[in-house]
LUMGUPA-165883 format. One record per residue (C-alpha): residue number from 1; x negated, y negated, z. Coordinates in steps of 0.1 Angstrom, whole numbers. Each point is the difference from the previous one (the first is absolute). Layout:
BEGIN
<pt k="NUM" c1="X" c2="Y" c3="Z"/>
...
END
This chain:
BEGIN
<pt k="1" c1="417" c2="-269" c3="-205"/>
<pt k="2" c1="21" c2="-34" c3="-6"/>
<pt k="3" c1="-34" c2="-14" c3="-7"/>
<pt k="4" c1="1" c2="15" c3="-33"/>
<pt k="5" c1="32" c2="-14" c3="-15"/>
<pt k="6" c1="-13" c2="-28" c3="-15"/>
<pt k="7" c1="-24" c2="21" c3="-22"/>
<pt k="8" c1="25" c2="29" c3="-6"/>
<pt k="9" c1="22" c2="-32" c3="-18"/>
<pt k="10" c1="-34" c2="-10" c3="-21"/>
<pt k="11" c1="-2" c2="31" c3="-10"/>
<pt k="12" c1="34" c2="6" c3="-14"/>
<pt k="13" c1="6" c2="-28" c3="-14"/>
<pt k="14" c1="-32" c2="5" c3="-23"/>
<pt k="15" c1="9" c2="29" c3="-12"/>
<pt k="16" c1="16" c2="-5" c3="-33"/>
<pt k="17" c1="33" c2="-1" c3="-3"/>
<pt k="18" c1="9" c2="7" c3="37"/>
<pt k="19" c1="19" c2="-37" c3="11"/>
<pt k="20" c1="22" c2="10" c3="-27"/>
<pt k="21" c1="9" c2="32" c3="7"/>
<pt k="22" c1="0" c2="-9" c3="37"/>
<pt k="23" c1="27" c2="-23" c3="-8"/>
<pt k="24" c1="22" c2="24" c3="-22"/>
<pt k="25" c1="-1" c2="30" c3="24"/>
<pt k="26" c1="24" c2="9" c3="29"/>
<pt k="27" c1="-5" c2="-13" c3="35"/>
<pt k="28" c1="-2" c2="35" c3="15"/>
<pt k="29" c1="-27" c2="12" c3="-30"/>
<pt k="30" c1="-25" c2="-35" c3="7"/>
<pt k="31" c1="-19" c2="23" c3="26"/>
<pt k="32" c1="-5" c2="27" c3="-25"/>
<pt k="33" c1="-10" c2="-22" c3="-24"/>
<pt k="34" c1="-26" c2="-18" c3="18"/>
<pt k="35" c1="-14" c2="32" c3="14"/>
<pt k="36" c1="-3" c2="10" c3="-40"/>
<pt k="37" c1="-18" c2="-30" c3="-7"/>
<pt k="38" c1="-22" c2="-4" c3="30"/>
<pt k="39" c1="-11" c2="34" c3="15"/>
<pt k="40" c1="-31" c2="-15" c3="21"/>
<pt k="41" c1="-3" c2="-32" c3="15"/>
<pt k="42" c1="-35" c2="-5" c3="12"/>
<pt k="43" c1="-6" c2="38" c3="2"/>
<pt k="44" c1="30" c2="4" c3="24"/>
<pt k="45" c1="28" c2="22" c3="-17"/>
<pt k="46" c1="32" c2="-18" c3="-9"/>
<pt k="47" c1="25" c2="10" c3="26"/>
<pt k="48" c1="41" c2="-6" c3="6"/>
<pt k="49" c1="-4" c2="-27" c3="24"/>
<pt k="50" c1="-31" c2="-19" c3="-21"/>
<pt k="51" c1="23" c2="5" c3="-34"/>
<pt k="52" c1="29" c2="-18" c3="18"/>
<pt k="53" c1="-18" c2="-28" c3="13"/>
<pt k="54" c1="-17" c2="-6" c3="-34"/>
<pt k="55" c1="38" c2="4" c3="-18"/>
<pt k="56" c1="3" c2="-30" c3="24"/>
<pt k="57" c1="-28" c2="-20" c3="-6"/>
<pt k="58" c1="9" c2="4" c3="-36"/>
<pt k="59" c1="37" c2="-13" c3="3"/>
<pt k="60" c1="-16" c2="-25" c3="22"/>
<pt k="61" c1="-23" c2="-15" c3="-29"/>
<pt k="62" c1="25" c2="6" c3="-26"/>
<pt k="63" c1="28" c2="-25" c3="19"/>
<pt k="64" c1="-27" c2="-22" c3="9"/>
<pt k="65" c1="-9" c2="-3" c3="-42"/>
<pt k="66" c1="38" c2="0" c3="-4"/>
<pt k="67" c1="2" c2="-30" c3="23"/>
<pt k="68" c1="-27" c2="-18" c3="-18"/>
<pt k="69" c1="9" c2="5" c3="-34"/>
END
């Protein structure tokens, strides 16, 4: 299931507009959100535990680009 983090994070982050909200909305509403934005990740339904890794990933990337900038 992990497997597909990487490509649940491609996904969200091109969708328009969806870094920014990320960034703007509650810690405890990120999983919502990215289950809004991304409902399939290479046909497997988005699900609690994939949502919360991708929130992750996402934070991840967005410190990393924080770090670099």
């Amino acid at each position: 299931m992990f497997i597909l983090v990487p490509l649940c994070v491609t996904q969200f982050s091109a969708s328009d507009g969806a870094i920014a909200r990320f960034k703007t909305t509650s810690v405890y509403s990120k999983e919502s959100l990215v289950s809004e934005v991304v409902r399939n990740v290479a046909s497997t339904s988005m699900d609690y535990s994939l949502a919360r890794a991708c929130v992750s990933a996402i934070d991840l990337e967005l410190a990393k680009a924080a770090t670099k900038s």
